[in-house]
C-alpha positions in Angstrom: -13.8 -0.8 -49.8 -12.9 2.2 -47.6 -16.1 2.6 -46.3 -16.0 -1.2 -45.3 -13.0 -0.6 -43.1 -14.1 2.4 -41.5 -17.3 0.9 -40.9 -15.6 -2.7 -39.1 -13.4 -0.1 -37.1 -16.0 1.8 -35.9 -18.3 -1.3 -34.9 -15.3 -2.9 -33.5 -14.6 0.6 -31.2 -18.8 0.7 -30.1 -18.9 -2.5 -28.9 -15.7 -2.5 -27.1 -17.1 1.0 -25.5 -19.8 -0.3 -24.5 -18.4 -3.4 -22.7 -16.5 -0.5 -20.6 -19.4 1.8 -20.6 -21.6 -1.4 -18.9 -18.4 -2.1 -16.7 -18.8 1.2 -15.1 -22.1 1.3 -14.7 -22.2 -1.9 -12.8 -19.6 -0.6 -10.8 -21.8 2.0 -9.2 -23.2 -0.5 -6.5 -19.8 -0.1 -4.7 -20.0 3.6 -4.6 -21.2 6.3 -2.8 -22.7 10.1 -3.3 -21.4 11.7 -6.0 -19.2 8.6 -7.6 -22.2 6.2 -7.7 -23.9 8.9 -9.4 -21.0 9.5 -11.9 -20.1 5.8 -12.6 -24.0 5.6 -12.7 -25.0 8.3 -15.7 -21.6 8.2 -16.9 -21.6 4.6 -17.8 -25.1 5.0 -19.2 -24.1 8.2 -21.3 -20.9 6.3 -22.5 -23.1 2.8 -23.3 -25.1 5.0 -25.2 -22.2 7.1 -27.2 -21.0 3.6 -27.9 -23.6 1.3 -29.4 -24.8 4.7 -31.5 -21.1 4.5 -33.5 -21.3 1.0 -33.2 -24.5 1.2 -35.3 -22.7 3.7 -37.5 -20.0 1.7 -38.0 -22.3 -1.2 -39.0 -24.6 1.0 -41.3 -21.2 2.0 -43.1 -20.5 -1.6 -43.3 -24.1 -2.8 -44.6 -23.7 0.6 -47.4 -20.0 -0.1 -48.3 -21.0 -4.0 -49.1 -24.0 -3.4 -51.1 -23.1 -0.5 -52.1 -26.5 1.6 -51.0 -26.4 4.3 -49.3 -28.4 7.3 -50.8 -31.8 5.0 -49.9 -30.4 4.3 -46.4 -29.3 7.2 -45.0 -33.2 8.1 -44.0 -33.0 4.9 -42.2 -30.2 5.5 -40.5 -30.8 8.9 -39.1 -34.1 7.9 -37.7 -32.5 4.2 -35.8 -29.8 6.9 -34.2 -32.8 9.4 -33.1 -34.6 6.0 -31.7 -31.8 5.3 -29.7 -30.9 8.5 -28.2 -34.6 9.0 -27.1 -34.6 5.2 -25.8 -31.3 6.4 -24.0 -32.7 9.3 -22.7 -35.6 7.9 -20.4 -33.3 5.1 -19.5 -31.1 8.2 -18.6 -34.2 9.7 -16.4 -34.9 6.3 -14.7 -31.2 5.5 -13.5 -31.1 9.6 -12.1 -34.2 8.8 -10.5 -32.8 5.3 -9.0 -29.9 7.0 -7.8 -31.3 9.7 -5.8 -33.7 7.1 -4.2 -29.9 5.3 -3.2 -28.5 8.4 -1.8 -31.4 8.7 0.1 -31.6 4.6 1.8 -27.7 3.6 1.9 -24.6 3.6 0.6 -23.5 0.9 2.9 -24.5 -2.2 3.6 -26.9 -1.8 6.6 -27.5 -6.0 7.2 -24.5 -6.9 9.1 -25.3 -5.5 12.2 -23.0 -6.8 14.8 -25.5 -8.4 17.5 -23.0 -7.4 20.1 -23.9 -3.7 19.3 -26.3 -1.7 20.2 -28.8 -0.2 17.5 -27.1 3.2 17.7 -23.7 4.2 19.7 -24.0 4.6 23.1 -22.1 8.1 24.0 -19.2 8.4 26.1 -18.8 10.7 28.9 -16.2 13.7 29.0 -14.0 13.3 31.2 -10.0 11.6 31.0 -10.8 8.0 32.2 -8.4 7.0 34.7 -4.6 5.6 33.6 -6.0 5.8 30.2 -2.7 5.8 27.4 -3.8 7.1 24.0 -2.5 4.8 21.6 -1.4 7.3 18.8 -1.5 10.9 18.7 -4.6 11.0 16.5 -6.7 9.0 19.2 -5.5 12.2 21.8 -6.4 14.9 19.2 -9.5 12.8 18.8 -10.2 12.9 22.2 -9.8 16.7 23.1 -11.7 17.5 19.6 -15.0 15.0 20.7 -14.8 17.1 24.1 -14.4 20.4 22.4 -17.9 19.8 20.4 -16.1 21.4 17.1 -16.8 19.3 13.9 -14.2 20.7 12.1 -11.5 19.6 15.1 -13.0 16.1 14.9 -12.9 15.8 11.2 -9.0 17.5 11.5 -8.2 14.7 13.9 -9.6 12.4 11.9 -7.8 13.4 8.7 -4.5 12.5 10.5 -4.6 8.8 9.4 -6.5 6.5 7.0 -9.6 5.1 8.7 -10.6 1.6 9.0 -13.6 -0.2 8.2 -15.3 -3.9 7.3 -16.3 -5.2 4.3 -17.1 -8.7 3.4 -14.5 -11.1 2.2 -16.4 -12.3 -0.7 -16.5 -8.6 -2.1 -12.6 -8.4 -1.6 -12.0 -11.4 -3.6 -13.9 -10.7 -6.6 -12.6 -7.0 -6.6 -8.6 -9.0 -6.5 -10.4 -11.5 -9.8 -11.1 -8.1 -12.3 -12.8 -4.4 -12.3 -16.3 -3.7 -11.7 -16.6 -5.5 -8.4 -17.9 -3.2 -5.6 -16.4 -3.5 -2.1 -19.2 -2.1 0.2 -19.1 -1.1 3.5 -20.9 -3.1 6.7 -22.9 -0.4 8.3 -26.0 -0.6 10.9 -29.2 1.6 10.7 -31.4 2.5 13.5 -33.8 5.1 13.4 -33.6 6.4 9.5 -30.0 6.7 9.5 -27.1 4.8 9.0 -23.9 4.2 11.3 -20.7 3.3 9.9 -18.5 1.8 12.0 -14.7 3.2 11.7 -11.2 3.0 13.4 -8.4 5.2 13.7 -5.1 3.1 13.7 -3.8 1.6 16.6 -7.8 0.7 17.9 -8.9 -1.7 15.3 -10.2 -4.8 16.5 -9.6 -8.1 14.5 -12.4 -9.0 12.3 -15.0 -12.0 12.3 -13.8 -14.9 9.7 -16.2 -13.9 6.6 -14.8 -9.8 7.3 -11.7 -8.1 6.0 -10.6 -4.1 7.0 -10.4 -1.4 4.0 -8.1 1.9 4.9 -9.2 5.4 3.7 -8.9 8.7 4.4 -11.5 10.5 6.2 -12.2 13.0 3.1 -13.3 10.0 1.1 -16.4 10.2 3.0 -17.1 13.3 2.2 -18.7 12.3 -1.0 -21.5 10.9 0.7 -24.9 13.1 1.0 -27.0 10.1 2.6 -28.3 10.4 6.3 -25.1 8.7 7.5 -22.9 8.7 10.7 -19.8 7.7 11.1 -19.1 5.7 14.6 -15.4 6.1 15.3 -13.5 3.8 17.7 -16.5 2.6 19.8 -16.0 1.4 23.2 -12.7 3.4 23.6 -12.6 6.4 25.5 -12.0 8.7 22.5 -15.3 7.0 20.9 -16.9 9.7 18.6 -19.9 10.1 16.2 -19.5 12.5 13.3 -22.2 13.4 10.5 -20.7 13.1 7.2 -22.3 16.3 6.1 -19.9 17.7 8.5 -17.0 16.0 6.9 -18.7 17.1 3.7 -18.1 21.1 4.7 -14.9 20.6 6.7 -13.5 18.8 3.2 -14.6 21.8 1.3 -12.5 24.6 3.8 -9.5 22.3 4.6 -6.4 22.8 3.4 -4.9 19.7 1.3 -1.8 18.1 3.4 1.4 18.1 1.5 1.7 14.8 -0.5 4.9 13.6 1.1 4.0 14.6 4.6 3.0 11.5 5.6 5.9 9.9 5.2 9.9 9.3 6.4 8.2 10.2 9.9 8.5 8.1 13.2 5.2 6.5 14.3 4.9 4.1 17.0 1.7 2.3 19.0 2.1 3.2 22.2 2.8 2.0 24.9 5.6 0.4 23.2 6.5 -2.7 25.2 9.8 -4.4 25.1 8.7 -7.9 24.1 12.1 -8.8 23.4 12.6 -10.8 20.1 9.1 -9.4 18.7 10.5 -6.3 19.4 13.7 -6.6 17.9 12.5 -8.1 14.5 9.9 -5.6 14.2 13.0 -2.6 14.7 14.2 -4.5 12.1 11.9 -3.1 9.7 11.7 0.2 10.9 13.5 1.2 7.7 10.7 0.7 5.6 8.0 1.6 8.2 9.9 5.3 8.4 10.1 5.4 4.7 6.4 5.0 4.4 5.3 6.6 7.6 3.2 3.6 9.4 4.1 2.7 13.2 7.1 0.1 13.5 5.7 -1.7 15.9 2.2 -2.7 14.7 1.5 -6.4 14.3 -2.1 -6.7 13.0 -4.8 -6.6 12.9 -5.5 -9.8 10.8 -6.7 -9.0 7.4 -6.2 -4.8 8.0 -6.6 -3.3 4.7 -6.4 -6.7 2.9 -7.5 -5.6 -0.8 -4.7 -3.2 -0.8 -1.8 -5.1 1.0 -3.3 -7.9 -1.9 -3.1 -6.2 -4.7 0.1 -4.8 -3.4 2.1 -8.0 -3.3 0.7 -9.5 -6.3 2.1 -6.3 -8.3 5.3 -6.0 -6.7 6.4 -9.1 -5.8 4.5 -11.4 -7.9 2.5 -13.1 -5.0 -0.8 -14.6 -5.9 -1.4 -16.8 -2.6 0.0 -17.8 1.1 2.7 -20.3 -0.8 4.2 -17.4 -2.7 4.4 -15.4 0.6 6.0 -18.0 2.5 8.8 -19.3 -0.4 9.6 -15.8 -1.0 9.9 -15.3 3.5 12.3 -18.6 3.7 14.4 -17.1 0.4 14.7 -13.9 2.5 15.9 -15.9 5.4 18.5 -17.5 3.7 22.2 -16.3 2.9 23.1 -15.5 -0.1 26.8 -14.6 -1.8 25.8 -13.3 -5.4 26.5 -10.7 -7.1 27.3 -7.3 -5.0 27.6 -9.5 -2.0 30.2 -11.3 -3.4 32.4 -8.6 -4.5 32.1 -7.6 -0.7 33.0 -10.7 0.8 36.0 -10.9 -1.1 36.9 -7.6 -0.1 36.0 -8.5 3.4 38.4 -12.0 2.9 41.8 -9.4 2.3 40.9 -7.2 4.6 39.8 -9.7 7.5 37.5 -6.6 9.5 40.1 -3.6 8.3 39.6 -0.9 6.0 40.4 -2.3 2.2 41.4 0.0 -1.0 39.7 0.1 -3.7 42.9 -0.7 -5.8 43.6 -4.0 -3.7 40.5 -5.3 -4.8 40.5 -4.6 -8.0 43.9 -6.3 -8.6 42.5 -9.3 -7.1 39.7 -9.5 -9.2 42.1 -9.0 -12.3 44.6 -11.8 -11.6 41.6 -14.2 -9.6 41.7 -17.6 -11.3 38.0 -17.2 -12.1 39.0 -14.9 -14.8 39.9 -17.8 -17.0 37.5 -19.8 -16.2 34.6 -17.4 -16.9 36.1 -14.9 -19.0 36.4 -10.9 -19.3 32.7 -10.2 -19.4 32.8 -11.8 -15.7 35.3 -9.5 -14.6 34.1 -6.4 -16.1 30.6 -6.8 -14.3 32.6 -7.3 -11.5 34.4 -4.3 -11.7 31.5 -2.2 -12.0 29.6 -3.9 -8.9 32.7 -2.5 -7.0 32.8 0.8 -8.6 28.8 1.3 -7.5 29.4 -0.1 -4.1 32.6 2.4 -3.7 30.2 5.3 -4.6 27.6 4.4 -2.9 30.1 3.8 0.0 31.2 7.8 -0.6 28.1 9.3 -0.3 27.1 6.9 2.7 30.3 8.9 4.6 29.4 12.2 3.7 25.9 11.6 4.7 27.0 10.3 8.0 25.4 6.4 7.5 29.1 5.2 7.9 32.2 6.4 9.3 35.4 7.6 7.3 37.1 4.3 7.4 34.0 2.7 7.7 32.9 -0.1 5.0 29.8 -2.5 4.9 30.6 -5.9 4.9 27.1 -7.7 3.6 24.0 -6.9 2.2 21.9 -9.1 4.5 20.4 -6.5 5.9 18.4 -5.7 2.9 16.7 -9.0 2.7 16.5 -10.0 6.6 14.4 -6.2 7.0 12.6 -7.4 4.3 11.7 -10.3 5.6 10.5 -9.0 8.5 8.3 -6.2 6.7 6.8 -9.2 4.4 6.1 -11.3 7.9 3.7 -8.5 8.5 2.2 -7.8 5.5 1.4 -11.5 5.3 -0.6 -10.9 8.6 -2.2 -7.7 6.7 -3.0 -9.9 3.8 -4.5 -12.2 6.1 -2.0 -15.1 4.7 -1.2 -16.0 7.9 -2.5 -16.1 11.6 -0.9 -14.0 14.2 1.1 -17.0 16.0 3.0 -17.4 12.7 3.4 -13.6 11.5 5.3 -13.0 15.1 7.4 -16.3 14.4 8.5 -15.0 11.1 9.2 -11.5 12.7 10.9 -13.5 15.0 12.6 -15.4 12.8 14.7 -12.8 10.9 15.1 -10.7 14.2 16.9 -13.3 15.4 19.5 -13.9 12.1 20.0 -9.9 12.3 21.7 -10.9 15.4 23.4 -13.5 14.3 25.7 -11.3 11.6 25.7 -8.0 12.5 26.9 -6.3 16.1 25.2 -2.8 16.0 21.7 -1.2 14.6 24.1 1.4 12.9 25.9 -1.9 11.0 22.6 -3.4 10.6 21.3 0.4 8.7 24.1 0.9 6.6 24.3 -2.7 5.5 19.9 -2.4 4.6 20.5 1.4 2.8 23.1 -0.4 0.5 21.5 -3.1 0.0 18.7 -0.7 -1.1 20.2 1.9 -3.3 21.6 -1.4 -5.2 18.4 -3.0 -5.7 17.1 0.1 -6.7 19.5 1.0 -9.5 19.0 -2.6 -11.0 15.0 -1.6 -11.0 15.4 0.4 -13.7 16.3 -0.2 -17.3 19.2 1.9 -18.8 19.6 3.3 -15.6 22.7 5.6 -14.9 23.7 4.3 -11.5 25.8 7.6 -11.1 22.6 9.2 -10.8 20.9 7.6 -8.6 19.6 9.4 -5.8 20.1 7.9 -1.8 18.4 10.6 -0.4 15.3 8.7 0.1 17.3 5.7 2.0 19.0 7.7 3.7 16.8 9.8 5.5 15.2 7.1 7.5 18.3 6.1 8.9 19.1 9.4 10.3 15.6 9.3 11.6 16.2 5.7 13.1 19.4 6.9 14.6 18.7 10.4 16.1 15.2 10.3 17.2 15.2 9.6 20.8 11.8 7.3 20.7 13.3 5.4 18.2 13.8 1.5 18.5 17.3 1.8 17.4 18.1 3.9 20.2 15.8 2.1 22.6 16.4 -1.4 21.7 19.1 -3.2 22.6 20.5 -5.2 19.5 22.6 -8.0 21.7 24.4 -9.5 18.7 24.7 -13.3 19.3 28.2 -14.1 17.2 30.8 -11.2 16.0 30.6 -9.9 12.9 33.9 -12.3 11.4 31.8 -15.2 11.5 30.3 -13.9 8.5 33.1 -15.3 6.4 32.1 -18.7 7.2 28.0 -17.8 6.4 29.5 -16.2 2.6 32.3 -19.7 2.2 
């Protein structure tokens, strides 16, 4: 009987294995240089591994049923040494497959754009005139493509993912499971390959059956096919780099510091005062500092759409455009629940002045709603004030609010969000540009309804966050928390001279006491 259970585990392990191992091999066709190679004899090897123990298992099986064994073991022995030899010229043919791919393309050289020509047309040195470089890579770009050094190129391109097409199609059935590839549109003239590839802030919005993929530069690197990549053609920092360059610049360069690109500044320039665009996107720039893109990019449609995908489905739940847009106009809508409501009630007694924490809490002790909804009501109430006052504290010492300073709403942290969602939805390519600047729009314009200041607006969104985030976590000690990571963007918001909060006026529409109306 023992050998019977050993021998149903062990089938039941090989051909679960093997379903992975045949996964991974089918993956390959997505891949490039060395992964295709590895997903290639890897899944092969682990197919192999896998259908040899789940013939084990089943010999054990067969043996532990009938009760044979001595007679069988011959047999046994000789089917594994079948299989292993069978494996092994398979082996040799997929090896010899592979290196005939990384010689022909790891891209997908049949969606040529007819508007191009067969190879890149080069660009003259030379500054063109009134030409604005539209990010700081796109300048290093330029002065490294004049220098002529590979390794400057490749360091300039290294500053910030890369752009480049894929088809739809191969998007969506990498979003339905694993195993889908997602290869890249390429051309090929002359017996090589040309990749076409944007640095941010350059990349054009794709035909209807194309999406945008972001990676970094060194992810090419793992390519050893007679491949170029074509960066920003047309512009005037248009450069062509051999991936074998990026190949030995990747193996001298020294890795970048895993949170240095983020809580930075970044902006497209030249930033244009666009007035309520503007302001909603500056509404944002919370989140856009905290994860170090530019602020004030709209666009392109569909830019790095697996990702942004993938992104919302896991964190927010989304799984279409109607998910996107229920969860925008719940954004856009005032809310008195929870935290919020143990401010407004401190912001009825104190009508715009500074409240004690003791006033407040003999409110809530004596309110009416205490015997209506009992002591468990009060006591959560209790503690949303006790986190708030905390919160509060550290906020003052940090600078985020003044010494007699308190927030009054947590709007903030849904109307940013909102605004950030408005353009992911354009990223996701949910939406068309019209209605991804009417959204942005859209919450721009209720940030100036209730608050009077980008300094009320911050403190109120960094609240709002370091709330949200306590309640993220299970068991969590809110005590511990640790606001460093909301507040740095707000002393970067609010110091930075380039920064929107400091360049853009926020015109509030209504004082701030109308907000005891919006809570009623």
């Amino acid at each position: 009987m023992e050998r019977v259970v050993v021998g149903l585990v062990l089938l039941v392990v090989g051909v679960v294995g093997a379903g992975r191992a045949w996964q991974a091999f089918r993956a390959r066709g997505g891949a490039v240089g060395l992964r295709a190679r590895t997903l290639a004899r890897g899944g092969i090897a682990g197919l192999v591994l896998c259908l040899a123990i789940a013939e084990l298992g089943l010999a054990l099986l067969v043996d532990g049923a009938t009760g044979a064994v001595a007679e069988r073991i011959p047999r046994r022995v000789l089917s594994v040494v079948v299989v292993a030899a069978v494996a092994a010229v398979v082996y040799a043919v997929i090896a010899w497959q592979e290196h005939r791919r990384a010689r022909t393309a790891p891209v997908d050289g049949s969606a040529r754009s007819a508007a191009s020509p067969p190879a890149p047309v080069p660009v003259p040195p030379g500054e063109p005139a009134g030409w604005v470089p539209p990010t700081p890579q796109a300048a290093a770009l330029r002065a490294a493509r004049d220098s002529g050094d590979p390794d400057a190129i490749c360091t300039a391109l290294a500053m910030e993912p890369l752009a480049w097409r894929v088809r739809v199609e191969d998007i969506d059935r990498a979003l339905a499971g694993p195993g889908h590839a997602t290869p890249a549109l390429g051309r090929s003239h002359g017996g090589r390959l040309y990749l076409d590839v944007w640095t941010e802030g350059c990349v054009p919005t794709p035909a209807a059956e194309e999406a945008l993929l972001c990676t970094d530069v060194a992810w090419y690197a793992e390519v050893d096919a007679p491949i170029s990549l074509v960066v920003d053609e047309g512009r005037p920092q248009q450069t062509t780099v051999d991936v074998a360059d990026v190949r030995r610049w990747a193996t001298r360069r020294t890795p970048r510091p895993v949170d240095a690109a983020t809580h930075r500044l970044r902006a497209l320039v030249p930033v244009t005062d666009e007035g309520p665009l503007t302001h909603g996107l500056a509404c944002a720039a919370h989140h856009a500092v905290m994860t170090g893109t530019p602020w004030n990019r709209l666009g392109p449609r569909g830019l790095d759409r697996l990702a942004t995908r993938r992104s919302l489905r896991d964190a927010w739940g989304f799984h279409g455009a109607r998910d996107w847009q229920a969860a925008l106009d719940a954004l856009a809508e005032p809310w008195s629940s929870g935290p919020d409501t143990v401010l407004h009630l401190r912001r009825q007694l104190g009508d715009g002045a500074f409240v004690p924490a003791d006033a407040v809490r003999e409110v809530v002790e004596a309110d009416v709603n205490v015997e209506r909804n009992g002591r468990e009501t009060t006591d959560r109430v209790l503690d949303e004030l006790r986190r708030i006052e905390a919160y509060e504290e550290y906020l003052r010492e940090h600078d985020v609010l003044a010494r007699w300073e308190q927030v009054h709403t947590l709007l903030a942290w849904d109307l940013g969000r909102g605004a950030m969602l408005a353009r992911w939805g354009l990223d996701a390519d949910w939406c068309d540009e019209t209605t991804a600047r009417w959204q942005v729009e859209r919450f721009g314009t209720l940030a100036r309804r209730y608050f009077d200041s980008w300094t009320e607006f911050g403190a109120s969104y960094v609240l709002g966050r370091a709330l949200w985030s306590a309640d993220q976590v299970d068991h969590l000690d809110w005590s511990t928390l640790d606001l460093a990571d909301s507040v740095r963007p707000f002393t970067v918001l609010t110091s930075d001279p380039a920064s929107p909060w400091r360049t853009v006026p926020f015109h509030p529409a209504r004082p701030v006491a109308a907000l005891d109306d919006a809570g009623s």
